[in-house]
LOSEKOL-896284 format. One record per residue (C-alpha): x, y, z; residue in three letters. Coordinates in steps of 0.05 Angstrom, whole numbers, plus 5000, padded with zeros to 4 digits. Layout:
N
XYZAla ...
This chain:
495
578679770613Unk 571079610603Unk 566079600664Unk 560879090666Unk 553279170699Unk 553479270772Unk 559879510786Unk 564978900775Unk 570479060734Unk 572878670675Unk 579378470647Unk 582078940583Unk 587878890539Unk 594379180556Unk 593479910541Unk 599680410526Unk 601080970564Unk 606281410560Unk 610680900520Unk 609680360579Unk 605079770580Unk 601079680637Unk 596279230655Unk 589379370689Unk 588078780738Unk 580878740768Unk 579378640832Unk 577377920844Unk 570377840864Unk 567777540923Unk 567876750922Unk 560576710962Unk 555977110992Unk 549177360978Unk 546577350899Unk 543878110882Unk 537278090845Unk 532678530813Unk 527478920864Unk 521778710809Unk 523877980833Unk 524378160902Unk 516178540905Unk 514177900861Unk 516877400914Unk 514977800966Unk 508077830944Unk 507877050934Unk 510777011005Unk 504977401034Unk 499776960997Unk 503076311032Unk 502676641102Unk 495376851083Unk 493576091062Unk 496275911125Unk 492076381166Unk 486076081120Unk 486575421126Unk 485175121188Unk 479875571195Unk 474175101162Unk 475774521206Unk 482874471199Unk 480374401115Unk 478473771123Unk 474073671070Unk 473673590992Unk 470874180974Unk 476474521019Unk 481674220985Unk 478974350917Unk 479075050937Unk 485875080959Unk 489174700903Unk 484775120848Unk 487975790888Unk 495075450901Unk 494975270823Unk 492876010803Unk 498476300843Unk 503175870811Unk 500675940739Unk 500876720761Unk 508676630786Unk 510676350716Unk 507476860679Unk 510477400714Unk 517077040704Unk 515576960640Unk 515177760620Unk 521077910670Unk 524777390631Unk 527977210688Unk 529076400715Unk 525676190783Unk 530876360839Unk 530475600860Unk 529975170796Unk 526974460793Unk 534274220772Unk 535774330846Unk 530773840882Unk 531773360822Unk 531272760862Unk 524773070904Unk 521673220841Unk 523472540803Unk 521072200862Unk 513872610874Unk 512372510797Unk 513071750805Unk 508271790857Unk 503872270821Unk 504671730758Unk 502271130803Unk 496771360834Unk 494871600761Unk 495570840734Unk 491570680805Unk 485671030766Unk 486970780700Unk 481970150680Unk 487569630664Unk 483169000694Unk 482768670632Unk 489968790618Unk 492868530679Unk 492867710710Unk 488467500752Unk 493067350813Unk 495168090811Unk 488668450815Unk 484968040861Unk 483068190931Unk 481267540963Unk 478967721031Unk 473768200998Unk 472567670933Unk 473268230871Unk 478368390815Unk 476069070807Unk 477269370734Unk 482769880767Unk 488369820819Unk 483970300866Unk 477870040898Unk 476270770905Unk 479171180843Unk 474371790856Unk 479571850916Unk 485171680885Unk 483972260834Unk 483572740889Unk 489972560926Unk 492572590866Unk 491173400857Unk 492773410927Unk 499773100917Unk 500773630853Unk 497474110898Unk 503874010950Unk 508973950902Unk 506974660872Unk 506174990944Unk 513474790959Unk 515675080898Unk 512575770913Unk 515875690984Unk 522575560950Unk 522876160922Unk 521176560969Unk 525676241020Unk 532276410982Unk 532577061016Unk 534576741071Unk 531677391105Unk 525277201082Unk 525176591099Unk 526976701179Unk 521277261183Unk 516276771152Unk 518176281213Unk 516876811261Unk 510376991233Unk 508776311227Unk 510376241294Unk 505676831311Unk 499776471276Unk 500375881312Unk 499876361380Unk 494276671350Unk 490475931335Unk 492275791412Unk 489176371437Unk 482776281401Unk 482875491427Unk 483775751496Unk 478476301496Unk 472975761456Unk 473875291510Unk 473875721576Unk 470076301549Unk 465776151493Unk 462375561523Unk 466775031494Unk 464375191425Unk 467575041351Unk 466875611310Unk 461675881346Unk 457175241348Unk 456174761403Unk 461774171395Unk 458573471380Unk 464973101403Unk 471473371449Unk 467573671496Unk 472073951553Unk 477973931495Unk 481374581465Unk 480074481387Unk 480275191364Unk 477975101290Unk 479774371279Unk 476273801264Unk 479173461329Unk 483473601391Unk 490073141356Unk 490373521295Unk 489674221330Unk 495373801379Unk 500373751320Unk 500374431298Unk 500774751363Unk 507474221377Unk 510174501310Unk 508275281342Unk 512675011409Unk 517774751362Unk 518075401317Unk 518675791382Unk 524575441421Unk 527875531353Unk 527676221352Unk 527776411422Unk 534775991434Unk 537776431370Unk 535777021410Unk 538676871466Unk 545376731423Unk 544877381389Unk 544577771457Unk 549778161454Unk 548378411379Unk 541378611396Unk 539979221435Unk 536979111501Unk 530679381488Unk 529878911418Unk 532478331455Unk 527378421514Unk 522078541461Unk 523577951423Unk 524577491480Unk 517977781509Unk 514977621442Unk 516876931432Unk 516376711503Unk 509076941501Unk 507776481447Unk 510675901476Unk 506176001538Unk 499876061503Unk 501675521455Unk 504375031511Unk 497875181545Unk 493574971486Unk 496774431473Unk 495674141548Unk 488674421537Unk 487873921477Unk 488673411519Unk 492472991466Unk 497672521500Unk 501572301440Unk 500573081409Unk 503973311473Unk 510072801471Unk 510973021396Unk 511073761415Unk 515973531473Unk 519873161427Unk 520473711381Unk 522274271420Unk 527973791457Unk 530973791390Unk 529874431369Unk 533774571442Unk 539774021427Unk 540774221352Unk 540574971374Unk 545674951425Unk 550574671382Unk 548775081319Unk 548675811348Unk 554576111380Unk 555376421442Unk 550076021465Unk 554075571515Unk 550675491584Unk 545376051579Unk 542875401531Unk 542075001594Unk 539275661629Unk 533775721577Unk 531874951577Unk 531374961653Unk 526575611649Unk 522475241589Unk 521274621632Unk 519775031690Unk 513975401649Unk 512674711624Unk 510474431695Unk 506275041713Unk 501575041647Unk 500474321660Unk 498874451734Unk 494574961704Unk 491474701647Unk 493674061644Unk 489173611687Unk 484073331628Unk 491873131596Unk 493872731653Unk 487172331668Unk 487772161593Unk 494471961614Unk 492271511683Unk 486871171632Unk 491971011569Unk 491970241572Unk 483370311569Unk 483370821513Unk 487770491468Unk 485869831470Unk 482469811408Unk 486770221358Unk 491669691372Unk 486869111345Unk 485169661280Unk 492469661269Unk 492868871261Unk 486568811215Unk 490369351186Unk 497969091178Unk 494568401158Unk 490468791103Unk 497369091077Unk 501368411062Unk 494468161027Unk 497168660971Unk 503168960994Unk 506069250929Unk 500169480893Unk 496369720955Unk 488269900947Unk 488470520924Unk 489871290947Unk 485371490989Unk 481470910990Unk 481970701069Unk 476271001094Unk 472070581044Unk 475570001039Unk 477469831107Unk 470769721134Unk 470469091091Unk 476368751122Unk 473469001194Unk 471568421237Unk 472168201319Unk 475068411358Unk 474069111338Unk 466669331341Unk 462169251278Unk 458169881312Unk 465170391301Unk 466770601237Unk 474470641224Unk 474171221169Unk 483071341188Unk 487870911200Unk 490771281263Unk 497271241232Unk 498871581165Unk 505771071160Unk 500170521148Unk 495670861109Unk 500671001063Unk 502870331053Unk 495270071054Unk 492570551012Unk 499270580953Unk 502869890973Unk 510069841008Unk 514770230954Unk 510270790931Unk 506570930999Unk 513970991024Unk 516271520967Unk 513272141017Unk 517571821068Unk 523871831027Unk 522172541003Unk 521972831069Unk 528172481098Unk 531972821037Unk 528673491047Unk 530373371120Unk 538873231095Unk 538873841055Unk 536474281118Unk 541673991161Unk 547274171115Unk 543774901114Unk 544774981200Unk 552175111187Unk 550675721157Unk 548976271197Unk 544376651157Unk 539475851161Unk 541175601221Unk 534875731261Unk 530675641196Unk 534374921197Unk 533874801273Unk 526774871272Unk 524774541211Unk 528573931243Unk 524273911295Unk 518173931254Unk 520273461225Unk 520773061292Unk 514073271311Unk 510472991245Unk 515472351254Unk 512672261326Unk 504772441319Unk 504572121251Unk 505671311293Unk 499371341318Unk 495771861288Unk 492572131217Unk 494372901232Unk 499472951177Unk 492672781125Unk 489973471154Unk 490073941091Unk 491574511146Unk 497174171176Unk 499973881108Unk 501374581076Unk 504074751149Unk 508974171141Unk 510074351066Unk 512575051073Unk 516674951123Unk 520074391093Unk 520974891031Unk 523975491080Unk 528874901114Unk 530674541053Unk 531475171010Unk 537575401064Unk 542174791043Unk 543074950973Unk 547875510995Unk 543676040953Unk 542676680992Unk 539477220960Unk 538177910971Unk 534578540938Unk 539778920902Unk 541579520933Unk 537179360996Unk 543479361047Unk 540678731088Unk 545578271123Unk 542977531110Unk 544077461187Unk 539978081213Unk 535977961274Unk 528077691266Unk 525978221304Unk 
């Protein structure tokens, strides 16, 4: 008989032995389970893994990132890291764990978009009819589809800049092991981000970064440009942490005590802090999305972990017990934002008229990528004020389809619902499931906030979204891999 590389036995010819013919028969090898690779590929991914959790640390630092130069810094580092990755791969000779074949219909869709907003730069005026290029209300045919193309080329690196991050996160995620610890240290961030919003606004005088705020006064904001956008990434912390803390709970009698009281010390002290700067931010539809979130982080959970059964209902009750005293707590500037909604919101509804009427002016071509915050202002009129300046569309569904028309600006859209199918079929596996359950209710949380509010455009809270759409989606393809030789059960504990 011949033995192959790792152990596994291969089939030989009948051999002769004392006058008989026997045959050798191999033993069958598993039909699934983890995939053994290299440990060069597992420090490589390992490395890349602790660069994402690093950018995620970084970015919302400088207001969330929510500038150009910001995201030109990201995307130039995101691209190096990448360009890095395939070089490495490149002298290992080995493939990338997680191969674009996989996402094919992701990544056809993403480079369509990436290919339109392109030809929205391109100067085709002369080359296209009148009728289709243009604008009546503003009286131009400008020589390209964008009325802004200097924008439109820089949501165009940012698009590239996405579709390269979740690549990197792909990778990384198929160690399914990986992929759960990155979600608790994610999770851990987002405690951390709390705790500075928390001490800036009680102890530091109210202060961003150190400086005296010019706007949210009385308003946790930590590092963020505003109090909604800080909002959406604590609800994705909340999310994250009722994800995680139900899966404990499930695991109970697998854990030791002392782990399981660590861990549920752990994660329960993140919720607090996070639920408490998230009432802090005063941000009413930032709250419902965290609500929303975690409620189906809680649903999904209970029916994707075993042994969870009523303890389920146990741990919701406790949750919306804490829930009530943080917002008795913290929670009054939330619910006088609440008593004044109708007042407040008055006039976002009248922007998102101008707006919707704007859209079927040029509904398939839309006015270019980035181009609201330039372009709106001309199609501004009573009865929204000519003194405000409406640089966002308060909801990134219409700026989408404003800024790319209806079909393109609705590609992200279709790409996340997909990402979002292949992380449900990844929650019946044991080794995902609470990567899936809480990447679900990201999901939910972007879904919610995203209606009436631009905090999906954040860069901070966009690579938030991306990666864990990569750790979620990455746990459906069924692809579990470990270090070889590195013992690890796909389902070990997070803590």
């Amino acid at each position: 008989m011949s033995v192959a590389a790792k152990g596994s036995v291969t089939p030989a010819p009948p051999i002769a032995q004392d006058g008989a013919r026997v045959r050798m028969v191999p033993r069958p090898a598993p039909a699934s389970g983890p995939r053994l690779v290299p440990p060069t590929m597992h420090r490589l991914n390992t490395v890349v893994s602790v660069a994402i959790v690093a950018l995620l640390v970084l970015a919302p630092i400088p207001l969330g990132s929510n500038r150009p130069a910001f995201w030109m810094i990201w995307s130039t580092a995101i691209g190096g890291l990448a360009f890095t990755y395939g070089l490495v791969l490149l002298r290992l000779r080995a493939p990338p764990r997680l191969g674009l074949a996989v996402f094919a219909s992701e990544v056809a869709l993403l480079l369509s978009l990436c290919a339109y907003v392109a030809v929205q730069t391109l100067p085709l005026g002369g080359l296209l009819p009148q009728v289709i290029r243009r604008v009546e209300t503003l009286g131009i045919s400008p020589a390209t589809l964008s009325l802004d193309p200097g924008s439109s080329r820089l949501v165009l690196i940012q698009f590239v800049t996405f579709g390269l991050l979740f690549f990197l996160a792909a990778q990384v995620a198929a160690n399914r092991l990986r992929a759960r610890r990155m979600l608790l240290g994610i999770l851990v961030i987002i405690a951390l981000f709390a705790v500075v919003g928390l001490v800036s606004l009680t102890q530091l005088g109210d202060t961003l970064l150190g400086f005296e705020k010019q706007i949210y006064r009385g308003y946790a904001t930590a590092t963020f440009i505003n109090r909604n956008s800080f909002a959406t990434f604590l609800a994705v912390g909340l999310t994250l942490g009722t994800a995680i803390l139900l899966e404990a709970v499930a695991l109970r009698r697998e854990l030791p005590l002392g782990r399981l009281l660590g861990t549920l010390a752990l994660v329960a002290g993140c919720i607090a802090v996070i639920g408490a700067a998230l009432v802090s931010t005063g941000s009413r539809l930032g709250t419902v999305a965290g609500v929303g979130g975690a409620a189906t982080a809680l649903v999904l959970g209970t029916m994707a972990f075993r042994g969870i059964g009523r303890v389920g209902f146990i741990v919701a009750f406790v949750l919306l017990g804490t829930a009530l005293a943080v917002v008795g707590t913290f929670g009054m500037s939330l619910v006088e934002r609440l008593v004044l909604l109708p007042t407040v919101d008055e006039s976002r509804v009248d922007a998102h008229r101008l707006i919707w009427a704007a859209i079927f002016e040029r509904p398939w071509l839309g006015y270019g990528a980035g181009s609201f915050a330039t372009v709106f202002q001309a199609f501004q009129r009573p009865p929204l004020s000519a003194e405000s300046v409406w640089n966002n569309s308060h909801s990134t569904y219409l700026a989408l389809w404003f800024e790319m028309g209806l079909v393109a600006g609705s590609i992200p859209l279709v790409v996340i619902a997909l990402l979002g199918l292949r992380t449900a079929r990844g929650a019946r596996d044991p080794a995902s499931a609470v990567v899936s359950v809480a990447t679900l209710g990201v999901i939910v949380v972007f879904a919610i906030h995203s209606l009436l509010d631009f905090s999906a455009e954040i860069e901070a809270n966009a690579f938030l979204f991306t990666v864990i759409l990569a750790l979620g989606a990455a746990g459906g393809l069924g692809r579990n891999i470990v270090p070889a030789g590195h013992g690890l059960r796909p389902h070990t504990p997070l803590t």
